[in-house]
DSSP file (Angstrom, degrees, kcal/mol; ACC not computed):
  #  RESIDUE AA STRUCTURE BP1 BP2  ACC     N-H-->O    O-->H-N    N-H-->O    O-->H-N    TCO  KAPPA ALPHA  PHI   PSI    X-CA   Y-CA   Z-CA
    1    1 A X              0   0    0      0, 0.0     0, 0.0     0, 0.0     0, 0.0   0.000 360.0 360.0 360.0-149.9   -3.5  -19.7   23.1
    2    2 A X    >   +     0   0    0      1,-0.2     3,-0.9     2,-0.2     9,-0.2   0.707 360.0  47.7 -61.8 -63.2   -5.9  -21.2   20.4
    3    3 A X  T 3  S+     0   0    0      1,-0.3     8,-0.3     7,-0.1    -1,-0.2   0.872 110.4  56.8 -64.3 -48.5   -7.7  -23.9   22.4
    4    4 A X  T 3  S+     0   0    0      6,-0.1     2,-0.5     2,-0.0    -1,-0.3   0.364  74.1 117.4 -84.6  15.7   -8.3  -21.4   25.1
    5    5 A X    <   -     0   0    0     -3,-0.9     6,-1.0     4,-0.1     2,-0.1  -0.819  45.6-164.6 -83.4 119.2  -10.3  -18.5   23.3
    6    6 A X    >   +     0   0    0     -2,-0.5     3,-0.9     4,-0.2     4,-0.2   0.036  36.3  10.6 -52.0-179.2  -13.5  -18.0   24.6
    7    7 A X  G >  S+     0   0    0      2,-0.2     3,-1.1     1,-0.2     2,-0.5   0.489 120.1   9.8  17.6 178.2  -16.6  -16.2   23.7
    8    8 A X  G 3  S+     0   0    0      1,-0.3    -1,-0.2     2,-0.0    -3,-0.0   0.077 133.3  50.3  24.9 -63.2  -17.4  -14.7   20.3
    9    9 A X  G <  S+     0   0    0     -3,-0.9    -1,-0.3    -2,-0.5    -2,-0.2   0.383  78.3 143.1-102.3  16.5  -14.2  -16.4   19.0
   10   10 A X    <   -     0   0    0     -3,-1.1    -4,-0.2    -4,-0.2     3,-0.1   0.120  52.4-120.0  21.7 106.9  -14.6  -19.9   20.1
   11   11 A X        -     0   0    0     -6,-1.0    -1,-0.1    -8,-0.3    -4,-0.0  -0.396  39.1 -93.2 -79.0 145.3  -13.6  -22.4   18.2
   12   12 A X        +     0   0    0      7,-0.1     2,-0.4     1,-0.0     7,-0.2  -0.093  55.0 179.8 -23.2 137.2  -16.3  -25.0   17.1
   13   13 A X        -     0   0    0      5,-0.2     2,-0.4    -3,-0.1     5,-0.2  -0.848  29.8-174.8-167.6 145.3  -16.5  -28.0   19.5
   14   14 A X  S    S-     0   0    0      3,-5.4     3,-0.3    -2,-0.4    -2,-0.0  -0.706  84.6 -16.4-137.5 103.1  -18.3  -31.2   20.3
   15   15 A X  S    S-     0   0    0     -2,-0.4    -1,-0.2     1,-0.2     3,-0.1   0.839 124.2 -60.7  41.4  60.6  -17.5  -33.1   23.4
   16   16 A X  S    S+     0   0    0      1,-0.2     2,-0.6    -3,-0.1    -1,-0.2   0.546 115.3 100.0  65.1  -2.8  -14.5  -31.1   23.9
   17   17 A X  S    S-     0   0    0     -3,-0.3    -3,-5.4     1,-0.0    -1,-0.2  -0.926  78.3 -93.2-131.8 168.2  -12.9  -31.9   21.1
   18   18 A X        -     0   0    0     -2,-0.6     2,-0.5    -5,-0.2    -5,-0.2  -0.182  34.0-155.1 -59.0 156.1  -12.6  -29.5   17.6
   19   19 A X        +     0   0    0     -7,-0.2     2,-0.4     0, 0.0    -7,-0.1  -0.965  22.9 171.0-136.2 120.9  -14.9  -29.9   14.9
   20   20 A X        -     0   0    0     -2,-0.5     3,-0.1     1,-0.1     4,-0.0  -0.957  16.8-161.8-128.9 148.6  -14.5  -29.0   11.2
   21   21 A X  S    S+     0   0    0     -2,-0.4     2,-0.2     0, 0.0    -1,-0.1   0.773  75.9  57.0-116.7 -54.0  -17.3  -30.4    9.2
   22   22 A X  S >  S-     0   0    0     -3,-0.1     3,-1.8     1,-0.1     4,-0.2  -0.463  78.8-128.6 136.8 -27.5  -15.1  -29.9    6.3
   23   23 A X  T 3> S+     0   0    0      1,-0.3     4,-0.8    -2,-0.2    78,-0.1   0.986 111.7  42.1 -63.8 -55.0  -11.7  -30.7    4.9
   24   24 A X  H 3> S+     0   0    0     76,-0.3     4,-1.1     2,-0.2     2,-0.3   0.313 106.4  71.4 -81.8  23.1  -10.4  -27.0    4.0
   25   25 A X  H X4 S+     0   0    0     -3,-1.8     2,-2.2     2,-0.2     3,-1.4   0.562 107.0  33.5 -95.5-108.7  -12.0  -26.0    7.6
   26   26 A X  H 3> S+     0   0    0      1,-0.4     4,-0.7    -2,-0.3    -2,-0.2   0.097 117.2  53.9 -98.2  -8.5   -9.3  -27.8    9.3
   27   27 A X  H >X S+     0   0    0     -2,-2.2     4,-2.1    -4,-0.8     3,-1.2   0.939 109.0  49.6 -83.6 -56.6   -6.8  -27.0    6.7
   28   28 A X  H <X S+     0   0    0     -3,-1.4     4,-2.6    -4,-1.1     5,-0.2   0.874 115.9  49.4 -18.7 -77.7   -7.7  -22.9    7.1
   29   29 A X  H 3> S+     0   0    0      1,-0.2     4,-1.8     2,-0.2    -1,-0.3   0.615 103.5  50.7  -6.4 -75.8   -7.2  -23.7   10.4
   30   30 A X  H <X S+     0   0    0     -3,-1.2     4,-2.7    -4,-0.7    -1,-0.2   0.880 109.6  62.4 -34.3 -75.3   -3.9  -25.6   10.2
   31   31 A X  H  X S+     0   0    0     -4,-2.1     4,-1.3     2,-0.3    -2,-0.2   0.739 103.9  37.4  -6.5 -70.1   -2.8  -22.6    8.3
   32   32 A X  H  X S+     0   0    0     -4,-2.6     4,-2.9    -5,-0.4     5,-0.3   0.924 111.8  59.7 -81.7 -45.6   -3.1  -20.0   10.5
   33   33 A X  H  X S+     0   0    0     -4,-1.8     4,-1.8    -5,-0.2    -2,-0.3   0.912 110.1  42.3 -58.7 -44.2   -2.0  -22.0   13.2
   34   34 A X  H  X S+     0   0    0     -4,-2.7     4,-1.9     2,-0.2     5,-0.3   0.961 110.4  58.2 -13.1 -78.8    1.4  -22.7   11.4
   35   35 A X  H  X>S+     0   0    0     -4,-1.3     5,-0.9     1,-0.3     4,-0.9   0.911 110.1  39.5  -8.6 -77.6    1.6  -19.3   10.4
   36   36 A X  H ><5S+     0   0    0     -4,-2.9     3,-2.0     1,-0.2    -1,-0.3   0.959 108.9  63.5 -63.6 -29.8    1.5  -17.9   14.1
   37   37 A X  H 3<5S+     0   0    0     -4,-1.8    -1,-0.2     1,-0.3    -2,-0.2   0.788  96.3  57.1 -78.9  -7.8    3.6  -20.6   15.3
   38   38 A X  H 3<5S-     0   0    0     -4,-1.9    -1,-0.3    -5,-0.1    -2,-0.2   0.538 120.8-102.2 -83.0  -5.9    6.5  -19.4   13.2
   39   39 A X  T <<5S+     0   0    0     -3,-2.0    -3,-0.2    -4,-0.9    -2,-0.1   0.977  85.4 133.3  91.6  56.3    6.5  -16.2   14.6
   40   40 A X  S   <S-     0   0    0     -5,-0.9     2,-0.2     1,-0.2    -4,-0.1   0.742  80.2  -6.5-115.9 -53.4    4.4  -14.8   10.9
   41   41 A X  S    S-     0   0    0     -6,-0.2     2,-0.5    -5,-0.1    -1,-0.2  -0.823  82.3 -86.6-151.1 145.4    2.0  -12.9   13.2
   42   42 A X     >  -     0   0    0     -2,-0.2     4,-1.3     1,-0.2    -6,-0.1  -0.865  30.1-131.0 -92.0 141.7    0.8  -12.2   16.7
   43   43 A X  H  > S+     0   0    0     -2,-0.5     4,-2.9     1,-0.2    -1,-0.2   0.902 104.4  44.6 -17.1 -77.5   -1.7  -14.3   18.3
   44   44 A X  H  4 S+     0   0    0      1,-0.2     4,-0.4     2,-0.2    -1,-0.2   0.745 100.2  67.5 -52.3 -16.4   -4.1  -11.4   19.5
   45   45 A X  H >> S+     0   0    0      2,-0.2     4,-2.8     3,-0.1     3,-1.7   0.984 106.8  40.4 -70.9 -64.6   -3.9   -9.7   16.3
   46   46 A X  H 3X S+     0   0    0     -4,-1.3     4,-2.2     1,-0.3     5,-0.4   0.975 115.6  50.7 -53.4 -47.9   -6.0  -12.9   14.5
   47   47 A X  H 3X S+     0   0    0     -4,-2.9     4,-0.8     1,-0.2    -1,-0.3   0.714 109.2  47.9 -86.6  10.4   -8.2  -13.2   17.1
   48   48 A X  H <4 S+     0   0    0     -3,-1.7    -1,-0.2    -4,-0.4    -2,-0.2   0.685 119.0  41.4 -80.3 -35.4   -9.2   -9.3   17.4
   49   49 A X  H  < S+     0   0    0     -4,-2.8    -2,-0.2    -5,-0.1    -3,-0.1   0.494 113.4  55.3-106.2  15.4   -9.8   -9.2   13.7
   50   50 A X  H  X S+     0   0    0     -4,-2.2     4,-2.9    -5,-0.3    -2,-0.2   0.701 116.5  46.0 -83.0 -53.3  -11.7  -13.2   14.1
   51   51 A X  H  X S+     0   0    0     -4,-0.8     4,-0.8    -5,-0.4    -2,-0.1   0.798 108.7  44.3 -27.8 -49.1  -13.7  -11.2   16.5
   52   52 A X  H >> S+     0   0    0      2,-0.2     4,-3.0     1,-0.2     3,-0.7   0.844 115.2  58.7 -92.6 -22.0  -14.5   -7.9   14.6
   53   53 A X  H 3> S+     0   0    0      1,-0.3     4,-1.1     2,-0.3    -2,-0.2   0.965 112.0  36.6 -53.4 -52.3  -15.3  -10.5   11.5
   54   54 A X  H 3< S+     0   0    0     -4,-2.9    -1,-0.3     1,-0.3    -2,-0.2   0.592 111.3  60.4 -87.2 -10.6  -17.8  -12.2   13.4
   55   55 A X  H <X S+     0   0    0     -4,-0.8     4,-2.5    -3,-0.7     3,-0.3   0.695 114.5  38.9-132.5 -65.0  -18.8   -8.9   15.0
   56   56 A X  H  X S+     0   0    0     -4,-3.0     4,-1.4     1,-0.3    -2,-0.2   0.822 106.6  57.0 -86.7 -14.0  -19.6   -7.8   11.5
   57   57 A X  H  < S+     0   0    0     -4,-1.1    -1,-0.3     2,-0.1    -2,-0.3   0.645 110.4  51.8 -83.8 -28.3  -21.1  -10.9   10.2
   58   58 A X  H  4 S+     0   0    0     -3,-0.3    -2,-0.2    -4,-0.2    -3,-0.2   0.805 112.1  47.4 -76.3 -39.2  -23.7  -10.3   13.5
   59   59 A X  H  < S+     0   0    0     -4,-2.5    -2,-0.1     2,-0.0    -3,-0.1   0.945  87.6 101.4 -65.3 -39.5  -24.5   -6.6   12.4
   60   60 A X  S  < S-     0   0    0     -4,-1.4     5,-0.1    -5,-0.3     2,-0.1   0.014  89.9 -83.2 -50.9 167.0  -25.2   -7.2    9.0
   61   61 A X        -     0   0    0      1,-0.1     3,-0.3     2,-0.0     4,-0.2  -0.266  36.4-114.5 -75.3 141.7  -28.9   -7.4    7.9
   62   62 A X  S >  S+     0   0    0      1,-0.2     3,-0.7     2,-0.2    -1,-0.1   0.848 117.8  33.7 -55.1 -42.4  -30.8  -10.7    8.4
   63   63 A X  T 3  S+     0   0    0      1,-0.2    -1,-0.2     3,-0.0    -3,-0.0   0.270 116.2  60.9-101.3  16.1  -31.2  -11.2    4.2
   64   64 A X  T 3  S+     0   0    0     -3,-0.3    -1,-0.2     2,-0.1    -2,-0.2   0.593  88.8  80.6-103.3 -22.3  -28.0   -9.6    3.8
   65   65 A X  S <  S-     0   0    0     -3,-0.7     2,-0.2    -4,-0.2     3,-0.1  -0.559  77.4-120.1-111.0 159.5  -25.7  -12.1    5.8
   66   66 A X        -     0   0    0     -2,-0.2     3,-0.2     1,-0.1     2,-0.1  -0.641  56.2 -81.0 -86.1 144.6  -24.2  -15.7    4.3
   67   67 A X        -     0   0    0     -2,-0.2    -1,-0.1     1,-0.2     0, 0.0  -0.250  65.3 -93.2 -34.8 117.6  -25.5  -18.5    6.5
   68   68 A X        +     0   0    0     -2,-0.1     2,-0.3    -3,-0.1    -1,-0.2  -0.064  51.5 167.4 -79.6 138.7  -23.0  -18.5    9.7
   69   69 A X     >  -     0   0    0     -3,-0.2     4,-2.7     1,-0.2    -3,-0.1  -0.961  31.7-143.4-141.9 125.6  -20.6  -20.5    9.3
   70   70 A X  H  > S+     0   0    0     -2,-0.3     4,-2.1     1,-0.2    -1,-0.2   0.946 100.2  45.0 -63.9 -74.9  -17.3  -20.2   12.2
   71   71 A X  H  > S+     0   0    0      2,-0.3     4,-2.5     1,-0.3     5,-0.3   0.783 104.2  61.7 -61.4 -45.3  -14.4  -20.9    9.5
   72   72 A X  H >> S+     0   0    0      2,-0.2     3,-2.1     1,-0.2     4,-1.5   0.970 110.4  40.5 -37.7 -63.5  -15.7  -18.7    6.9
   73   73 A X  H 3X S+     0   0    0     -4,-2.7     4,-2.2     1,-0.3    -2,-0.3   0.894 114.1  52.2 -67.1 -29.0  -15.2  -16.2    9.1
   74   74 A X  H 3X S+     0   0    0     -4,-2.1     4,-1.0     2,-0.2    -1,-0.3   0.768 107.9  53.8 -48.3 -32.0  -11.9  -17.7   10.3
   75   75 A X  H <X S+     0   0    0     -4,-2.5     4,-1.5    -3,-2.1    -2,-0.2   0.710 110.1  47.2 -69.5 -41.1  -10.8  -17.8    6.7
   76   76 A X  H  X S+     0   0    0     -4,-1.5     4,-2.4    -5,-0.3     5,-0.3   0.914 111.2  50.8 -63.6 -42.8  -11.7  -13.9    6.3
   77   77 A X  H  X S+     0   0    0     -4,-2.2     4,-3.7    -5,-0.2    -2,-0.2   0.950 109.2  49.5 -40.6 -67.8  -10.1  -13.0    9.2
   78   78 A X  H  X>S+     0   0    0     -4,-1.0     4,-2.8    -5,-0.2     5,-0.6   0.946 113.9  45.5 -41.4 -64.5   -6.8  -15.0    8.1
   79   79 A X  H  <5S+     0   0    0     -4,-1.5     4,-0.6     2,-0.2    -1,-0.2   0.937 105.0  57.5 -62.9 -26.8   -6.6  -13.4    4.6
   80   80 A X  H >X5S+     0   0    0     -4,-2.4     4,-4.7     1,-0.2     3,-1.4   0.972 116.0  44.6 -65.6 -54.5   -7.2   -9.8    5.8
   81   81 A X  H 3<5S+     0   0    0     -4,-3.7     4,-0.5    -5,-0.3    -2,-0.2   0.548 110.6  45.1 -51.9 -14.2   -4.0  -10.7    8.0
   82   82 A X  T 3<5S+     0   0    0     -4,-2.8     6,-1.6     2,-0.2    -1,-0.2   0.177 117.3  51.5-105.2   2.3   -1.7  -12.3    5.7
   83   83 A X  T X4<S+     0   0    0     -3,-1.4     3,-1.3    -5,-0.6    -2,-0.2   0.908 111.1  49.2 -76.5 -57.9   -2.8   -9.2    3.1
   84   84 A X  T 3< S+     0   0    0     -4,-4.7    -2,-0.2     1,-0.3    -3,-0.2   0.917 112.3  41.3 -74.0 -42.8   -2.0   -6.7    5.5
   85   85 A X  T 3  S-     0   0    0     -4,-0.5    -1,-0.3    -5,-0.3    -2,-0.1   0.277 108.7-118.7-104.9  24.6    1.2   -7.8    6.6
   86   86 A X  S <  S+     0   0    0     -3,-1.3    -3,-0.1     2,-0.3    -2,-0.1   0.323  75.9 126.4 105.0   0.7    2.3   -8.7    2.9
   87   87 A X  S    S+     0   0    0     -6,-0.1     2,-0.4     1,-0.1    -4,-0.1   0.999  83.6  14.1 -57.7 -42.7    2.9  -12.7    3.5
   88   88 A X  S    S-     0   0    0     -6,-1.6     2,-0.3    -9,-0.1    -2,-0.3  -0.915  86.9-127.8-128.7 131.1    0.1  -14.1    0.0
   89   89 A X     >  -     0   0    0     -2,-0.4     4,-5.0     1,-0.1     5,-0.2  -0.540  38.8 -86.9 -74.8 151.9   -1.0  -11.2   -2.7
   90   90 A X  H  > S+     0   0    0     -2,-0.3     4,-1.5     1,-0.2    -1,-0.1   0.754 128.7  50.0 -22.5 -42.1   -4.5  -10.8   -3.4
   91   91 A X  H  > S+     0   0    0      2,-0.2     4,-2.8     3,-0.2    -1,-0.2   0.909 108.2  56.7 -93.5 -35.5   -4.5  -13.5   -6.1
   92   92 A X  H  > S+     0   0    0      1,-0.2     4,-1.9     2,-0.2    -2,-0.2   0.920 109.1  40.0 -24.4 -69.0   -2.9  -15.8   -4.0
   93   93 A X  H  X S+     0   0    0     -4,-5.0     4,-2.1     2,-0.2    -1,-0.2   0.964 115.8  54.9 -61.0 -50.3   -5.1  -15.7   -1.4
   94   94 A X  H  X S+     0   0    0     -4,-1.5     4,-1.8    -5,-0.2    -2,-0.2   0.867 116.3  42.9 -56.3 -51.8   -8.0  -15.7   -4.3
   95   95 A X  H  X S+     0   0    0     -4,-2.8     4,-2.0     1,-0.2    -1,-0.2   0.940 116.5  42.4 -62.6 -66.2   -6.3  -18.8   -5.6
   96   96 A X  H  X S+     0   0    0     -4,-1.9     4,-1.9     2,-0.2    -2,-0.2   0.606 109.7  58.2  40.8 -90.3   -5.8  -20.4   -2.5
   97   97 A X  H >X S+     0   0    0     -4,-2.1     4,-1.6     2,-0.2     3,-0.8   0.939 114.9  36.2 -38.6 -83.8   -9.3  -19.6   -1.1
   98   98 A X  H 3X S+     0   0    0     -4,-1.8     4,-2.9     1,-0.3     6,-0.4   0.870 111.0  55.9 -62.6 -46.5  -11.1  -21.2   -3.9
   99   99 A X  H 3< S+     0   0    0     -4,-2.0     6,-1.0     2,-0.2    -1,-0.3   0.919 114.0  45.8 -49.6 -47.9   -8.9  -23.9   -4.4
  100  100 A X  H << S+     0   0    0     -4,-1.9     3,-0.4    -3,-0.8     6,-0.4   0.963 115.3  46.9 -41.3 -64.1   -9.6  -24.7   -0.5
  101  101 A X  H  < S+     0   0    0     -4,-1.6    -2,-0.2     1,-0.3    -1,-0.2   0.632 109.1  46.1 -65.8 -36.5  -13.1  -24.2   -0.7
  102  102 A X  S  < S-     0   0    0     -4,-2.9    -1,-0.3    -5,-0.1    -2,-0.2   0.141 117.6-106.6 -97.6  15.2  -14.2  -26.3   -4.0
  103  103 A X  S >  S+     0   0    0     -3,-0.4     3,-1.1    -4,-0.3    -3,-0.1   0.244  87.5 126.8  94.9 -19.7  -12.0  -29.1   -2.5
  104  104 A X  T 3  S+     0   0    0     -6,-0.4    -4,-0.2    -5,-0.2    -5,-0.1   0.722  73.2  60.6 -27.7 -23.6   -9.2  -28.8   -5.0
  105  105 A X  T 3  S+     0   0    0     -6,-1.0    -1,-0.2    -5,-0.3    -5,-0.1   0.904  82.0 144.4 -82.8 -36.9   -7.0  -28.5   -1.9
  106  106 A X    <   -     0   0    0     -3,-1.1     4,-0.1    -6,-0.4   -82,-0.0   0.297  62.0-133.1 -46.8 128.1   -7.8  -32.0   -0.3
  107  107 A X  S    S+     0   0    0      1,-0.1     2,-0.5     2,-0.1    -1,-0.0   0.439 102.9  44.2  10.9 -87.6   -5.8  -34.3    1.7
  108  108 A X  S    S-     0   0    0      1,-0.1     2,-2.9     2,-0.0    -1,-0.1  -0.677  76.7-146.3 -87.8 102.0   -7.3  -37.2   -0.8
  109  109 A X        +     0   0    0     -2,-0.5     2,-0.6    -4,-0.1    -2,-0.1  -0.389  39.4 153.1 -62.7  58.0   -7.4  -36.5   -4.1
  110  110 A X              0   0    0     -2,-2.9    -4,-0.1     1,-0.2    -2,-0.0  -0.891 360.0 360.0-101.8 121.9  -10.4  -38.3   -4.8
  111  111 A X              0   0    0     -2,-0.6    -1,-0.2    -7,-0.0    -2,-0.0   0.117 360.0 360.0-144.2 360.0  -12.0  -36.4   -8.0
């Protein structure tokens, strides 16, 4: 399952245990793991297209590519999959996504 994907898609990790640096990494995260565990999605499906993400985030041109970051690409991955199989529209995810990302999302509403 999750824990146990190797290579390419590998989760972040620092003496064995997971690492989100943070808040809406470990929510993304959370997310998708929910998700699958409700029977939303298959397992192999995320982590084929977490794979071809990171796979294309490798090809791209050196001044071409965003600073690698694991959960971005976990986060693309996630949305192409809940697009394609109809669960959040486009602006959802758009909302969503940003909301995550500028901290809107967090636990602690400290603003």
């Amino acid at each position: 399952m999750v824990a146990d994907m190797g290579g390419t898609a590998a989760l972040p990790r620092r003496n064995g245990e997971l690492v989100f640096e943070a808040p809406w990494e470990s929510q993304a995260f959370g997310l998708a793991i929910a998700l699958y565990e409700r029977g939303y999605y298959d397992w192999e499906e995320f982590r084929g297209r977490l794979i071809s993400e990171i796979g294309d985030w490798e090809r791209a041109e050196e001044d071409e590519r965003e600073v690698w970051d694991y959960y971005r690409r976990w986060l693309a991955s996630f949305e192409a999959l809940v697009k394609d199989r109809g669960l959040l529209s486009e602006q959802e995810i758009e909302e969503r996504t940003s909301e995550f990302v500028s901290g809107a999302r967090d636990d602690d509403h400290h603003h």
